[in-house]
C-alpha positions in Angstrom: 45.3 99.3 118.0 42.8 100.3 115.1 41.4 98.0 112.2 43.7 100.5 109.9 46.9 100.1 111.7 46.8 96.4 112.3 45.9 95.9 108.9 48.7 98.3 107.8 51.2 96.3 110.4 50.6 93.1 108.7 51.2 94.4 105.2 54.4 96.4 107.4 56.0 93.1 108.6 55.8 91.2 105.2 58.1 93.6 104.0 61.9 92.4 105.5 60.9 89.0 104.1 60.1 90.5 100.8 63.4 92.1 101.0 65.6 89.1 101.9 64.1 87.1 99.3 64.9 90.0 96.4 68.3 90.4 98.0 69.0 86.4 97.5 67.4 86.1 94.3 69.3 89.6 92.6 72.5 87.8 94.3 71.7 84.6 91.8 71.3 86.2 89.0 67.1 85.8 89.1 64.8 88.0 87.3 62.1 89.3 89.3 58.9 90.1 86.9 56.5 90.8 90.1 56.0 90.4 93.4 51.9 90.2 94.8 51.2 91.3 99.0 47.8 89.9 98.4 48.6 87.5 101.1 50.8 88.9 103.3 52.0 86.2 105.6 52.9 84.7 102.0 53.7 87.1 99.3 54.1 85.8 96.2 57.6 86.7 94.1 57.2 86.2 90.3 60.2 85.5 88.6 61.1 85.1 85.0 62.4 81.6 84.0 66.2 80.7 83.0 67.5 77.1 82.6 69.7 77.4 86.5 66.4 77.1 87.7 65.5 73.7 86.8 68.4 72.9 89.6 66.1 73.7 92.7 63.4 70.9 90.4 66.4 68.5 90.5 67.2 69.6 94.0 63.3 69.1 95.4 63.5 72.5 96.5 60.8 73.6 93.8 57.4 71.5 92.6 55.7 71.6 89.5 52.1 72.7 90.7 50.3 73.2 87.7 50.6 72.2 84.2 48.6 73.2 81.2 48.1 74.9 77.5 48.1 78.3 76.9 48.4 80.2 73.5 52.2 80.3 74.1 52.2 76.6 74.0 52.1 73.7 77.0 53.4 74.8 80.2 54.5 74.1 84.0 54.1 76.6 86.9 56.9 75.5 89.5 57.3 77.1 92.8 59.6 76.9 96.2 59.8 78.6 99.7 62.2 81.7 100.4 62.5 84.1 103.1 58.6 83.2 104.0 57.8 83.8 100.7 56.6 82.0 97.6 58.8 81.9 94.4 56.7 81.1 91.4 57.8 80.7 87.9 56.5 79.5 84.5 58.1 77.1 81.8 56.6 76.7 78.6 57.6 74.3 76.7 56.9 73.6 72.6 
């Protein structure tokens, strides 16, 4: 197999977990801003913050992983596991 099609088949097989993970987060009512193949054993699935997902923080599903200061005020980046992919969100808080 050539450089350009295992390359391609890695980027390929992230795809059905990329999939699965939209499917389940459309299904809970999540907003989806992006979703990043830059690692693709990992993508990464942006999503917009709403207040439901503070549960998966109360449930130790998600972990706060950064915290900081921006010009929108102080915030928390969060993020949890699905499908083989990584969920990440912001919280900014005034």
């Amino acid at each position: 197999m050539s450089q350009v099609n295992k390359n391609n088949a890695v980027f390929t097989g992230s795809l059905p977990k990329v999939e699965s993970a939209l499917l389940e987060l459309t299904a809970q009512g999540i907003n989806v801003t992006n979703v990043n193949l830059c690692q693709p054993s990992a993508p990464t699935i942006h999503v917009e913050y709403s207040p439901p997902l503070a549960r998966f923080i109360t449930e130790r599903i998600a972990v706060y992983y950064a915290f900081g200061c921006k010009e929108r005020g102080k915030y928390k980046q969060a993020q949890y596991p699905l499908h083989g992919c990584r969920v990440v969100w912001v919280e900014y808080h005034h």
